[in-house]
C-alpha positions as CSV (number, residue, x, y, z in Angstrom):
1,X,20.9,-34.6,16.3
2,X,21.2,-37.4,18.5
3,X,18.0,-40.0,19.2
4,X,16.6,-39.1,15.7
5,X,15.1,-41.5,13.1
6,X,16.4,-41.5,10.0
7,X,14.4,-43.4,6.9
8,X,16.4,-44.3,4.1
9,X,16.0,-46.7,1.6
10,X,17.1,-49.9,1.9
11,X,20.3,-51.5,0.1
12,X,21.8,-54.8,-0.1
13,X,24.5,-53.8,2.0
14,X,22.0,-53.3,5.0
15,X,20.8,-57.3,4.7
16,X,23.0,-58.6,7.7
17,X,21.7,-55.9,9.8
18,X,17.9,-56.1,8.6
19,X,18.1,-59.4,8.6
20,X,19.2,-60.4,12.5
21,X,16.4,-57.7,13.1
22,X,13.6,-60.2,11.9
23,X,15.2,-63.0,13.4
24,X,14.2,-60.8,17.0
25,X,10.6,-60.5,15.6
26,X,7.8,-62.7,16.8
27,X,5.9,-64.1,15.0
28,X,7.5,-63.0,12.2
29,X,7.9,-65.5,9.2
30,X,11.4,-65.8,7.2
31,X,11.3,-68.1,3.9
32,X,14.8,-69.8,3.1
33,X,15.2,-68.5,-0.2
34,X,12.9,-65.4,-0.7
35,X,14.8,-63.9,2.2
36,X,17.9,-65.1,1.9
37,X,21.1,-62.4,0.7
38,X,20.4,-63.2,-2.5
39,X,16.4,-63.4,-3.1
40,X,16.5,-60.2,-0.9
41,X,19.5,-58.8,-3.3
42,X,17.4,-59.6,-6.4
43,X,14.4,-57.9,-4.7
44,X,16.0,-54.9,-4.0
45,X,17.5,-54.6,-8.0
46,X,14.3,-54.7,-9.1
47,X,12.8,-52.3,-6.5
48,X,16.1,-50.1,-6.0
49,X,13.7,-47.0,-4.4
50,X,11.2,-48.2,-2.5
51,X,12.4,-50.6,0.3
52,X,13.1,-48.5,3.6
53,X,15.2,-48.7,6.6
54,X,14.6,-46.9,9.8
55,X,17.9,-45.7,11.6
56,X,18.3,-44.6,15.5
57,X,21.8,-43.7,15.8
58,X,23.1,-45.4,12.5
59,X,21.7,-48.6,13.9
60,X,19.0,-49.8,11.8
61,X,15.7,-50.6,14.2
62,X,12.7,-50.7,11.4
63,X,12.4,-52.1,8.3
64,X,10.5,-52.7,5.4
65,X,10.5,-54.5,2.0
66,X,8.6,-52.5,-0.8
67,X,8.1,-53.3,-4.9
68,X,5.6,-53.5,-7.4
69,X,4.8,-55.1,-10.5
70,X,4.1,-51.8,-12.4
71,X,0.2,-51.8,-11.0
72,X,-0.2,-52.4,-7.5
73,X,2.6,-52.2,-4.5
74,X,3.3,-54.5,-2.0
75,X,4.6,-54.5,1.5
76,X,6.8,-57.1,3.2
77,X,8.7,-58.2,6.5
78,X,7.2,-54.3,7.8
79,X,8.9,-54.4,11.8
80,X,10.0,-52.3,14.3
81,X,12.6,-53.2,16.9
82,X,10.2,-53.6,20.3
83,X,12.4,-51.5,22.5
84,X,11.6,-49.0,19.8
85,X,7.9,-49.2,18.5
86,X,5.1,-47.3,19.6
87,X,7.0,-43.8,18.5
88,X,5.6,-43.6,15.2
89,X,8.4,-45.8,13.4
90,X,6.9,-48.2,11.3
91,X,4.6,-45.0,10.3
92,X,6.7,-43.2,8.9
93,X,8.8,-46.1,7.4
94,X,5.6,-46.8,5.4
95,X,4.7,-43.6,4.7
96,X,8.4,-42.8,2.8
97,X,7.4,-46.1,1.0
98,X,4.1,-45.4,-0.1
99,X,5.5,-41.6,-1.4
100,X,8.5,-43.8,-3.5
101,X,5.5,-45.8,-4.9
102,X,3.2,-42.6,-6.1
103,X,6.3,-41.4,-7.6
104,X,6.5,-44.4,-9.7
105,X,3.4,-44.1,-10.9
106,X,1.4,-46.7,-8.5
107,X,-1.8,-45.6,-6.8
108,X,-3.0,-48.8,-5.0
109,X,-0.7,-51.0,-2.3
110,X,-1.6,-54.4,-0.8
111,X,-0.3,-56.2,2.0
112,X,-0.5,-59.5,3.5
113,X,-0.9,-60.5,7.5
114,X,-0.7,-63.4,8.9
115,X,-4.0,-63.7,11.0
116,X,-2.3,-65.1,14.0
117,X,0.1,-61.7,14.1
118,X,-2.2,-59.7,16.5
119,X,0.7,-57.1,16.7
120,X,0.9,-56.5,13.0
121,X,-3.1,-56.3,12.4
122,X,-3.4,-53.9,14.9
123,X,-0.8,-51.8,13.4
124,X,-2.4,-51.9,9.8
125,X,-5.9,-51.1,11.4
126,X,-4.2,-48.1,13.5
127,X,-3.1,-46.4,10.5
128,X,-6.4,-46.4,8.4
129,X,-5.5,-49.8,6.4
130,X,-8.5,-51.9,5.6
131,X,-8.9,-55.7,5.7
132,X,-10.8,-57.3,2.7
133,X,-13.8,-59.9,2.5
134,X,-14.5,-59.8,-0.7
135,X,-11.3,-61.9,-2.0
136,X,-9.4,-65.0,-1.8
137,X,-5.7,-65.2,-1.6
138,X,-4.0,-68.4,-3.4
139,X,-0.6,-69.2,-3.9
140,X,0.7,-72.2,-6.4
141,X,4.4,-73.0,-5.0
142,X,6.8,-73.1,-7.4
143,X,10.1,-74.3,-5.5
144,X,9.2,-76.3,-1.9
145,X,12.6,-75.9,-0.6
146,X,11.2,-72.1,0.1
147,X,10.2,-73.0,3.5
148,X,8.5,-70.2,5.7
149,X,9.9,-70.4,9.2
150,X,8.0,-68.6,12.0
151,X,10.3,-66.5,15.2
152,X,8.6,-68.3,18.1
153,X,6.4,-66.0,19.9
C-alpha cells in the first residue's frame, strides 16, 4: 500500500540515511563519536532488536536509538522528519521499541531532553511520559574529543 509507515528495526546499513535525517533536526544534538558509523554500529551490536526506523515509501523519515543495560531502557536521537510529524510517527516508533524492550525482559525506560527542545518535551508529555524532580542527572566525561554539536534552530 502506498503512503504507509512501516517500523522496522534499525541496522547499520540504515546509518547514512538515519544519519542526514538528524543533521535536518533542530535542535537536535549529534556527538562526534557516539554517533558516528562506528559508535552507532557498536550500539546497534549490542542492541541488535530494539532501535527502530520508520519508513514512508522505503525512505526512512523517523528514527530512534533503543538499548539497555539489562535493567532499565533508554531512548536516544527519537525524530520525525517535519514534513511528516504530527501523524502518529514517532508514536508508534516508540511504541515498537518499548514492546522489543518488555520482550527482553525490561520493565522501566528512561529518557533524556534537552530543556531547551520545546518540540521534544512536548512530545514526551503528549504521550503520557513523566518528567522527574526527584533526581539529578551527572555525567563524568571519559573522552573530550566526544563533542555534542547542536542542528541550529
Amino acid at each position: 500500500m502506498e503512503n504507509e509507515i512501516k517500523i522496522q528495526s534499525m541496522c547499520a546499513e540504515d546509518y547514512n540515511e538515519v544519519y542526514a535525517l538528524w543533521k535536518t533536526i533542530k535542535g537536535f544534538g549529534i556527538r562526534s563519536i557516539d554517533d558516528s558509523k562506528e559508535g552507532v554500529e557498536r550500539f546497534l551490536n549490542r542492541n541488535p532488536s530494539t532501535s527502530m526506523v520508520a519508513l514512508l515509501n522505503g525512505v526512512i523519515v523517523g528514527s530512534v536509538l533503543c538499548g539497555h543495560d539489562g535493567r532499565t531502557g533508554y531512548f536516544y536521537h527519537v525524530c520525525v522528519a517535519k514534513e511528516h510529524r504530527k501523524h502518529g510517527i514517532g508514536k508508534a516508533m516508540v511504541a515498537r521499541a518499548m514492546e522489543a524492550l518488555k520482550e527482553e525482559g525490561i520493565n522501566k525506560v528512561a529518557l533524556l531532553a534537552f530543556r531547551k527542545n520545546e518540540l521534544g518535551n512536548c512530545f514526551w508529555k503528549g504521550v503520557g511520559w513523566t518528567g522527574r524532580e526527584d533526581v539529578n542527572y551527572y555525567e563524568f566525561v571519559l573522552n573530550t574529543e566526544n563533542i555534542t554539536a547542536f542542528i541550529a534552530e
